[in-house]
C-alpha positions as CSV (number, residue, x, y, z in Angstrom):
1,X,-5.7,-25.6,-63.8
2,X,-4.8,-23.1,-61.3
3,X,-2.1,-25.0,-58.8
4,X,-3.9,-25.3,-55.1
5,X,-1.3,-27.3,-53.3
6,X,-0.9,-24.4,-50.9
7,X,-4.7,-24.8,-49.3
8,X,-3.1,-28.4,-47.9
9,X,-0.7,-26.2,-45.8
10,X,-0.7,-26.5,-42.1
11,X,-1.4,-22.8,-41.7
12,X,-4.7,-23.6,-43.2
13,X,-7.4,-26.1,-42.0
14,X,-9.8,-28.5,-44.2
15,X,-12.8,-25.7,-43.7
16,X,-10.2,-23.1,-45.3
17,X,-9.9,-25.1,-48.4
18,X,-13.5,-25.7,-48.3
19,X,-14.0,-21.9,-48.3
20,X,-11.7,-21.5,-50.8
21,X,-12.5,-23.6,-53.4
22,X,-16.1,-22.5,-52.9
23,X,-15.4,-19.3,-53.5
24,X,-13.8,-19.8,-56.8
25,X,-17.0,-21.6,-57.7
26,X,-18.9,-18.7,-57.0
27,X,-16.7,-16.2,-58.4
28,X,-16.1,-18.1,-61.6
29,X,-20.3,-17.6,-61.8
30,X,-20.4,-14.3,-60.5
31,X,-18.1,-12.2,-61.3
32,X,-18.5,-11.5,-65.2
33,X,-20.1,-8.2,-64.3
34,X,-16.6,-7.0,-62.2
35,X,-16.0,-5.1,-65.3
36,X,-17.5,-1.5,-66.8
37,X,-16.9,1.9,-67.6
38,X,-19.1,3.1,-64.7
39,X,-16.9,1.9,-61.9
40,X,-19.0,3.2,-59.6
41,X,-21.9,1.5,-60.4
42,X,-20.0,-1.9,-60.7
43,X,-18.7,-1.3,-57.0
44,X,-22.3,-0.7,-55.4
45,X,-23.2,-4.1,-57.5
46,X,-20.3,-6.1,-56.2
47,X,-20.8,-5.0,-52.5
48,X,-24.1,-6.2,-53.1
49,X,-23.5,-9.3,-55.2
50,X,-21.1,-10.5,-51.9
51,X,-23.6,-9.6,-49.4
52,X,-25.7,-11.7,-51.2
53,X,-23.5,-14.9,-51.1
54,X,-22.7,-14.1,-47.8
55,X,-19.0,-13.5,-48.2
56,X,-18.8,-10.1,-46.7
57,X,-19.4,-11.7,-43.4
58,X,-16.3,-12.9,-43.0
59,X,-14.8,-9.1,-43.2
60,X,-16.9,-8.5,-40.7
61,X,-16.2,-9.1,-36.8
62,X,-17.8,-7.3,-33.5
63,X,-20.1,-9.2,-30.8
64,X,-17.4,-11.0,-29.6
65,X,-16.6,-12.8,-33.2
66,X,-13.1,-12.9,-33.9
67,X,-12.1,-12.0,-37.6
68,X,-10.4,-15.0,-39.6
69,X,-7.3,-13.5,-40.5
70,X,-6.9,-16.8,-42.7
71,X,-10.0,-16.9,-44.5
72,X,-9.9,-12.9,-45.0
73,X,-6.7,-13.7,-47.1
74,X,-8.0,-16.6,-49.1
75,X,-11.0,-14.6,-49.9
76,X,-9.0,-11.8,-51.0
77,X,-6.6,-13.8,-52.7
78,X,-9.3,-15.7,-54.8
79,X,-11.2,-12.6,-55.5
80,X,-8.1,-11.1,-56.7
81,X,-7.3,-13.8,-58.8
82,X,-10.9,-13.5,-60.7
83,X,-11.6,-9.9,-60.8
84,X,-9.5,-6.7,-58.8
85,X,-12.6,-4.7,-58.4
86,X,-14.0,-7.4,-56.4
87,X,-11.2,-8.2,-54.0
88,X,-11.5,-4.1,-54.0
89,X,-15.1,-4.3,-52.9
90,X,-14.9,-6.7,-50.6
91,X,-11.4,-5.5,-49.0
92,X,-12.7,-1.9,-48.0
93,X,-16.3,-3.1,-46.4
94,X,-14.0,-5.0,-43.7
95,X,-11.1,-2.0,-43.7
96,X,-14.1,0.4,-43.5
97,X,-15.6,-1.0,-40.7
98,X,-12.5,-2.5,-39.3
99,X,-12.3,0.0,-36.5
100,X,-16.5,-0.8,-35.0
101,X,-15.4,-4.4,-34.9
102,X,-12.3,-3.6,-33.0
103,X,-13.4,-0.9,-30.7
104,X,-17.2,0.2,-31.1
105,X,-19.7,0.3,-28.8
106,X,-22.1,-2.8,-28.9
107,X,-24.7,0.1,-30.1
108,X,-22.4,1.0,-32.8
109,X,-21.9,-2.9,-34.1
110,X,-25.7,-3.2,-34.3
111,X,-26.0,0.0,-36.2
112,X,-23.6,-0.6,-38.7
113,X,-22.1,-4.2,-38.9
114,X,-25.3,-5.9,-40.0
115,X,-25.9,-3.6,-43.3
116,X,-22.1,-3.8,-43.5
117,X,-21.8,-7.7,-43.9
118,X,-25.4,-7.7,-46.1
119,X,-24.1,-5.5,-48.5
120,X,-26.7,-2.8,-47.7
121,X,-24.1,-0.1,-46.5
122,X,-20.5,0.8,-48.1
123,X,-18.2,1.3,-45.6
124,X,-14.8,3.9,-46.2
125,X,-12.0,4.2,-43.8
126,X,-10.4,8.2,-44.1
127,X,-7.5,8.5,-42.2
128,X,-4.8,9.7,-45.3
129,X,-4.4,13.3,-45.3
130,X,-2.8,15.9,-48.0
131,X,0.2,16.0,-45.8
132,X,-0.4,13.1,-43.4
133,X,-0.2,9.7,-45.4
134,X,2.8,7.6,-44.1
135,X,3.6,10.1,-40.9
136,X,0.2,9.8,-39.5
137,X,1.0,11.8,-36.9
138,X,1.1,14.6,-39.4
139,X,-2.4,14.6,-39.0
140,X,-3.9,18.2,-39.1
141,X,-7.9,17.4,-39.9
142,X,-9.3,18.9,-36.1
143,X,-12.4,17.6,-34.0
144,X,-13.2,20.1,-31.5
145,X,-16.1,18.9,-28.8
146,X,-19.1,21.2,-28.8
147,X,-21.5,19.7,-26.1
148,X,-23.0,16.6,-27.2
149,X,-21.4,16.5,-30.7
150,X,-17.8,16.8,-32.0
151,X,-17.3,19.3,-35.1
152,X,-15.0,18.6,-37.9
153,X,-13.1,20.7,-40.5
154,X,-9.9,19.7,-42.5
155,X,-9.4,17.2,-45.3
156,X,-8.8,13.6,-46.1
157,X,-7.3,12.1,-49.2
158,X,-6.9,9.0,-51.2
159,X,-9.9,7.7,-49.7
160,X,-11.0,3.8,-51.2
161,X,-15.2,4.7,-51.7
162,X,-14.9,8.0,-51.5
163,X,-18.1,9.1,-53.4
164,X,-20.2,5.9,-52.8
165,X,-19.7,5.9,-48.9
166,X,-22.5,5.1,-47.2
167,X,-20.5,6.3,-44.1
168,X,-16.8,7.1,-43.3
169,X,-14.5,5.9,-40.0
170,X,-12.5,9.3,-40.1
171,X,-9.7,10.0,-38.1
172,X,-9.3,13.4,-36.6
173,X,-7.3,15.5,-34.0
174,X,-8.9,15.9,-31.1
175,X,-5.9,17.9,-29.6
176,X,-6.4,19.5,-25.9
177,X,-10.0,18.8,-26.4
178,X,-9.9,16.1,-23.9
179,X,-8.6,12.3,-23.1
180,X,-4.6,12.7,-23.7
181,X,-4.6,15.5,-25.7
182,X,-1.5,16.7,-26.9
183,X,0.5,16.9,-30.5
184,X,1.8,13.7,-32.1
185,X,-0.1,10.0,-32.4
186,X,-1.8,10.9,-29.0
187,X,-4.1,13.5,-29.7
188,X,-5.8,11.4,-32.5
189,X,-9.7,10.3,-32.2
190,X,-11.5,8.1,-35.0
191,X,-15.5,9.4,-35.4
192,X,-18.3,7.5,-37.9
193,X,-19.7,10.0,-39.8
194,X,-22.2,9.4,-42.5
195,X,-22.2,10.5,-45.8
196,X,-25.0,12.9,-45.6
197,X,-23.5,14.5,-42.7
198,X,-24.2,18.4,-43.2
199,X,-20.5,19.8,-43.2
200,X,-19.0,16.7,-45.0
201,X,-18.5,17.0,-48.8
202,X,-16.8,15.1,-52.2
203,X,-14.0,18.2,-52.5
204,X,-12.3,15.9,-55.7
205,X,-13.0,12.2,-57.5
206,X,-9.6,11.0,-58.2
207,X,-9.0,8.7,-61.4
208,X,-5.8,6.2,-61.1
209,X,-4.1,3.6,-63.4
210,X,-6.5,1.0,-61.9
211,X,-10.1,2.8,-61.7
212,X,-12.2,2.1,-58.2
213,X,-14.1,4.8,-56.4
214,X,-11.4,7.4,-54.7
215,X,-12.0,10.6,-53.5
216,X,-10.6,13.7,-51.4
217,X,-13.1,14.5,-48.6
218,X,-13.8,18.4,-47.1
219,X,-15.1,19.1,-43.6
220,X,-16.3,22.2,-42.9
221,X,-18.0,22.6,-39.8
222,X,-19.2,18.9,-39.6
223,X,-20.7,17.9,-36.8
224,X,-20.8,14.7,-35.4
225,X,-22.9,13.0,-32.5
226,X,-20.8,12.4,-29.8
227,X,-22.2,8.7,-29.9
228,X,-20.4,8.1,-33.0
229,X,-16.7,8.3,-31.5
230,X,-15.3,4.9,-31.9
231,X,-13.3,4.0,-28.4
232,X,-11.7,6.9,-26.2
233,X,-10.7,10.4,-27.1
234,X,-7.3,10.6,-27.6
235,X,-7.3,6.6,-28.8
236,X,-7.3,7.0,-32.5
237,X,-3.7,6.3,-33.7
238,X,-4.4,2.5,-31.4
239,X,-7.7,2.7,-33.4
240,X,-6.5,2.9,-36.8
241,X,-3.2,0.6,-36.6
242,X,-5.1,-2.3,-35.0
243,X,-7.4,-1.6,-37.8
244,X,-4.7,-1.8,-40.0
245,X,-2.8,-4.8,-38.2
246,X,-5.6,-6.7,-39.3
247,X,-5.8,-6.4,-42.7
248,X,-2.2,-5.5,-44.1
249,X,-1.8,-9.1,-44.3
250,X,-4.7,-9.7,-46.4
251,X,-2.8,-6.9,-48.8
252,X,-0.7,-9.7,-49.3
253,X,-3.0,-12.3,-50.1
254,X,-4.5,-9.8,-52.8
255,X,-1.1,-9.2,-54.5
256,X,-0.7,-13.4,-54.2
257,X,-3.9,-13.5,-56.4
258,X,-2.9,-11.3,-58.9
259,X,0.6,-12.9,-59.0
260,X,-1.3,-16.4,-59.3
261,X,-3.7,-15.0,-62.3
262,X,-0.4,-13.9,-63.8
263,X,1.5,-17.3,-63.7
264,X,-1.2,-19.0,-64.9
265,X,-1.8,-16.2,-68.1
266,X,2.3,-17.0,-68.3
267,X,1.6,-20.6,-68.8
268,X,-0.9,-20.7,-71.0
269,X,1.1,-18.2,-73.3
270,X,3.9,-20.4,-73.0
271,X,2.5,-23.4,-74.5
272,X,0.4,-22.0,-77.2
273,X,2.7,-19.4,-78.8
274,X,4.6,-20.7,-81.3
275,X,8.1,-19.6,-82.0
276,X,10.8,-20.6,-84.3
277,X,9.0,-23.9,-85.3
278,X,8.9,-24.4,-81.4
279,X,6.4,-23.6,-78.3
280,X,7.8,-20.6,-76.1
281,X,7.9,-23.3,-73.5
282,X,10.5,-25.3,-75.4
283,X,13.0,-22.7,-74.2
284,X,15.1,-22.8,-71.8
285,X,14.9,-18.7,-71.2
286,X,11.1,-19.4,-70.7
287,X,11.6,-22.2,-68.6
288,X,13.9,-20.4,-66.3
289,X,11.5,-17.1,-66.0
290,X,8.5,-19.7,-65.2
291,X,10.3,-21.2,-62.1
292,X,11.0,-18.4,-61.0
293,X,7.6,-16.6,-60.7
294,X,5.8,-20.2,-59.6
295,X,9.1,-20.1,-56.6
296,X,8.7,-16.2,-55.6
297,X,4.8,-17.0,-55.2
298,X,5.5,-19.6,-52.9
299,X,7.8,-17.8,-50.7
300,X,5.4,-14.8,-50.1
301,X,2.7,-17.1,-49.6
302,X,4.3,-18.5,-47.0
303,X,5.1,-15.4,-45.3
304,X,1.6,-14.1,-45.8
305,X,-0.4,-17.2,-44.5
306,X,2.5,-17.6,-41.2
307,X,1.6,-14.0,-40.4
308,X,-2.4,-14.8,-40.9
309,X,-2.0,-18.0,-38.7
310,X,0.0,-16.2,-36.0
311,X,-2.5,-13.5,-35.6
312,X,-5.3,-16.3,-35.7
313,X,-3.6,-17.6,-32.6
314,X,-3.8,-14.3,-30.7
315,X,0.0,-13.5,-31.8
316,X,1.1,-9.5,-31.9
317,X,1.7,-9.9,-36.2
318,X,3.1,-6.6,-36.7
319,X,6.4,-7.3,-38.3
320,X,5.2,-10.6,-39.8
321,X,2.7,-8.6,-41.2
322,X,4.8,-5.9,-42.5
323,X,7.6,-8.6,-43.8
324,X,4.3,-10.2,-46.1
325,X,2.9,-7.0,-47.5
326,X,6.6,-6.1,-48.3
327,X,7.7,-9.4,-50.0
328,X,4.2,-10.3,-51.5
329,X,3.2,-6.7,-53.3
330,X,6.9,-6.6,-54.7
331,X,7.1,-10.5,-55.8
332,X,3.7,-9.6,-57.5
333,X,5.3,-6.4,-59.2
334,X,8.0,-8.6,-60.6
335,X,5.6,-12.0,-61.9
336,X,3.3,-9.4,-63.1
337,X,6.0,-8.2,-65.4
338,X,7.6,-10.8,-66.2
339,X,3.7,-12.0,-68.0
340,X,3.8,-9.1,-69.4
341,X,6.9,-9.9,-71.2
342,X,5.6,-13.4,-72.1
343,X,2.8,-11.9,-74.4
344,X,5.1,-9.4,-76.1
345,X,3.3,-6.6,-77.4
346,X,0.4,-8.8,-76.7
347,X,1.0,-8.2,-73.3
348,X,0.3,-4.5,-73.2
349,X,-2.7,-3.8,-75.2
350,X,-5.6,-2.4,-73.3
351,X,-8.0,-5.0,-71.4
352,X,-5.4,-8.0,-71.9
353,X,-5.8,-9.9,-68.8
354,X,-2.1,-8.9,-67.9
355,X,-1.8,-5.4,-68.5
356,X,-4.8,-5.5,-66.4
357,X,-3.3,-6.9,-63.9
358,X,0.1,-4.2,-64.8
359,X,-2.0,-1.5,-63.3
360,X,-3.9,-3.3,-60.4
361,X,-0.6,-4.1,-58.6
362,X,0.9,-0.8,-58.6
363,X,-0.9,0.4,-56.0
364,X,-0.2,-2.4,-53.5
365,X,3.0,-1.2,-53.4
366,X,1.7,2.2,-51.8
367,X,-1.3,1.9,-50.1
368,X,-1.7,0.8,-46.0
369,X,2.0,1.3,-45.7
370,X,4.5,1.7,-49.0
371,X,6.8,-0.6,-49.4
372,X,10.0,1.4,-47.8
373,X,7.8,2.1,-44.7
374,X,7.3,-1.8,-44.2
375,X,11.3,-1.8,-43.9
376,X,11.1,0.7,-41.9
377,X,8.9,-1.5,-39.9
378,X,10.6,-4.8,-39.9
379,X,13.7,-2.6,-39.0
380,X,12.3,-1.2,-35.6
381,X,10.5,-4.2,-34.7
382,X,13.7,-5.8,-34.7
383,X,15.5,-3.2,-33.0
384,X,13.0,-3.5,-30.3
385,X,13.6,-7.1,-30.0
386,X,17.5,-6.6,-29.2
387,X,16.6,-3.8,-26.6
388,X,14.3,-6.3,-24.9
């Protein structure tokens, strides 16, 4: 049985463990679709599955309802423990439409957020560019205002849902076009633009080690409504880090679930494979490699639900954040391997449980801020600190 000691935490509070131990009900009843060649298709019936249940609400803030950093990460961690293309699905419906709970317009929230926490509308959030993935300010994908509308042309990139969108947050230079203007992080406006917007095409599908619904997007001459720009011109780059400030920690929970499934795939080959007239847990070797993994788990967990309870508190979470993706993703890398290595060549034939999991972690490393860039983080917030 899978160890929940950590849901007694005092980060977490008795409805937390209640949520989390119903979702693993749930899961454990309907998830044994989260698998099929047509990813796609599996992703449009996973949004919809956890509309259904009613678990996509939580994702989902605006109205005045704050989002549970806390129960965000246990959902993500639980999901990711039964099934990555379900964490996946429910992940980018609250990173999609992140940015209208944060900043839009009460119009906007009543648009979108309903469908969004149903399950009726896949949300995408395209702010990666070609040239523009950890220097955001690179940004070169242009807004230009033309009366009542905004027109876009440029490109975005490694975009989660790209292709099964109902609508995209897209982040675009707005440049002397109005509001501050300017070069650099400041001339940067966020827009919803739906996926039938004339202009607004699937330029590529991208396939990667772990398959879900990526794509790079083309705008050529797309125009926008005015209506649709999330906040102030000029107050993208606030936009999208807030947006991402919110759920970099539940990056961490996902690479917790993961590193949980592995453990507990380590375990279980531990004690059933025989070896040498012994069990592979009669070694010492074994032994040594299983403490490990079950003692790196519980350190990142502990950084992951400190920085989920501080920003629950109203706290600024940005290197605690940063310090949980960081330590969480990598500790997962290294669990994940070290399964791996349990099963042997068992371990790396195709649709084992852990060579599944192999592939779904690798991009956790990379994605909403690589691992060196989260150094890079922890390193100035610090430096800050002493100049203060």
């Amino acid at each position: 049985m899978p160890d929940r000691d950590y849901l007694d935490w005092p980060f977490l509070e008795p409805r937390h463990r209640a949520l989390a131990l119903e979702l693993d009900a749930w899961a454990g009843q309907h998830l044994a679709h989260a698998h099929g060649r047509d990813v796609d298709a599996v992703c449009r019936s996973l949004v919809a599955e956890l509309g259904r249940g009613g678990w996509l609400r939580h994702a989902i803030g605006g109205n005045g309802a704050p989002i549970d950093t806390r129960a965000v990460c246990l959902i993500r961690e639980t999901l990711a423990r039964h099934a990555g293309l379900a964490d996946f699905a429910f992940a980018m419906q609250g990173l999609g439409s992140g940015a209208i709970s944060l900043f839009g317009t009460g119009a906007q929230q009543a648009a979108w957020l309903p469908r969004v926490a149903e399950g009726r509308a896949i949300a995408a959030f395209a702010l990666s560019e070609p040239q523009a993935g950890s220097d955001v300010a690179a940004m070169q994908c242009a807004a230009r205002r033309e009366g009542g509308d905004y027109v876009l042309d440029g490109e975005k990139t490694w975009i989660s849902n790209g292709g099964i969108a109902d609508f995209y947050v897209v982040f675009a230079r707005t440049g002397d076009g109005g509001g501050e203007g300017g070069r650099g992080s400041r001339g940067i406006s966020a827009f919803i633009v739906e996926a039938d917007a004339p202009g607004l095409t699937i330029a590529e599908r991208i396939d990667v080690i772990a398959p879900h619904p990526l794509a790079r997007l083309r705008f050529d001459g797309c125009r926008v409504p005015a209506a649709n720009r999330i906040g102030e011109e000029g107050q993208g780059f606030k936009v999208a880090m807030s947006t991402l400030d919110v759920f970099r920690t539940s990056v961490a929970a996902a690479a917790l679930g993961f590193a949980r499934r592995a453990l507990d795939e380590g375990l279980q080959r531990a004690r059933r494979r025989a070896m040498f007239g012994k069990t592979l847990a009669d070694f010492q070797l074994t032994q040594a490699r299983l403490a490990q993994m079950a003692t790196d788990i519980d350190a990142a967990a502990l950084l992951t639900y400190r920085a989920a309870w501080l920003r629950d508190q109203g706290k600024r979470v940005t290197k605690e954040a940063a310090m949980a993706k960081l330590t969480a993703t990598e500790t997962a890398q290294r669990v994940i391997d070290a399964a791996v290595q349990l099963f042997g060549g068992q371990g790396v034939v195709s649709g084992e449980t852990v060579e599944s999991l192999y592939r779904e972690i690798r991009a956790l490393r990379i994605y909403e801020g690589a691992s060196e860039v989260q150094l890079l983080i922890v390193a100035r917030e610090l430096l800050a600190g002493e100049g203060a």
